[in-house]
N, C-alpha and C positions, 0 to 999 in steps of 0.2 A: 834281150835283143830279138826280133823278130826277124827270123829266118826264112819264110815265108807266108805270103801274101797272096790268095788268090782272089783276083778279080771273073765274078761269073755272067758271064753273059753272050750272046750267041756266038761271038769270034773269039773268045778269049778259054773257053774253059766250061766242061756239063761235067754235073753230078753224077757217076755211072753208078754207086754203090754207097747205103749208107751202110758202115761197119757196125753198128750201135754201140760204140766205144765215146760218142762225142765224134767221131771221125767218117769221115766218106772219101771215099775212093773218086776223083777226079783227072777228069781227060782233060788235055789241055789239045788245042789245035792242031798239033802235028801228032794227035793220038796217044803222046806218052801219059801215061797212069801213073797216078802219084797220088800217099794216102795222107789228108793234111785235116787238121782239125778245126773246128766250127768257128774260134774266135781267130783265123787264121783267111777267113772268109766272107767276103763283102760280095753280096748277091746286088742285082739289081734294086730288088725289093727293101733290103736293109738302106741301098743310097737313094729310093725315089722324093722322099722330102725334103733330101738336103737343097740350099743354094748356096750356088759358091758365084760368090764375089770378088772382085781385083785382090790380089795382096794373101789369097784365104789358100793357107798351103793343100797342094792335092796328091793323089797318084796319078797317074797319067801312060799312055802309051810313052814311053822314051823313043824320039825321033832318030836319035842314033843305034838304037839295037831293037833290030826286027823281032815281034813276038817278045818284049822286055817291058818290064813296067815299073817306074821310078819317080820318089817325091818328087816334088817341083814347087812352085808356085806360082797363082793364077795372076797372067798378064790380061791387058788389053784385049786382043786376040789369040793368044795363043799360052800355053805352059811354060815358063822357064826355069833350067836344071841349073843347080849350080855345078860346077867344074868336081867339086868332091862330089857326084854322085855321077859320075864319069861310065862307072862299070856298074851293071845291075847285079 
């Protein structure tokens, strides 16, 4: 199970320190430091080919919990969460 997930990019999370473990030390917005490891980490650069299409499941900022990020799946206009993914 994947315990964490960081998405990097300018509002969400910077690389402060790579540990040379496979691991870097990351700041997330509100400054807290937390040391997570490289297959745990989706850069901008790893997601710039992708396209996501209707139906094509994503992560997503979670519209109910500020600074949270949670599967979903891609609507029309917008992400929708199912009810099981309630709490990040």
């Amino acid at each position: 199970m994947l315990t964490h997930l960081i998405l990097l990019h300018s509002s969400s999370g910077t690389i402060r320190q790579d540990c040379r473990d496979g691991s870097y030390l990351v700041e997330d917005s509100l400054g807290d430091l937390e040391q997570i490891y490289r297959p745990d980490i989706i850069t901008d650069a790893d997601d710039a080919d992708n396209e996501i299409d209707v139906h094509d499941p994503v992560i997503a900022l979670h519209p109910s919990f500020p600074y949270s990020y949670a599967p979903g799946i891609e609507s029309v206009t917008r992400v929708s969460f199912s009810s099981r993914n309630a709490s990040p």
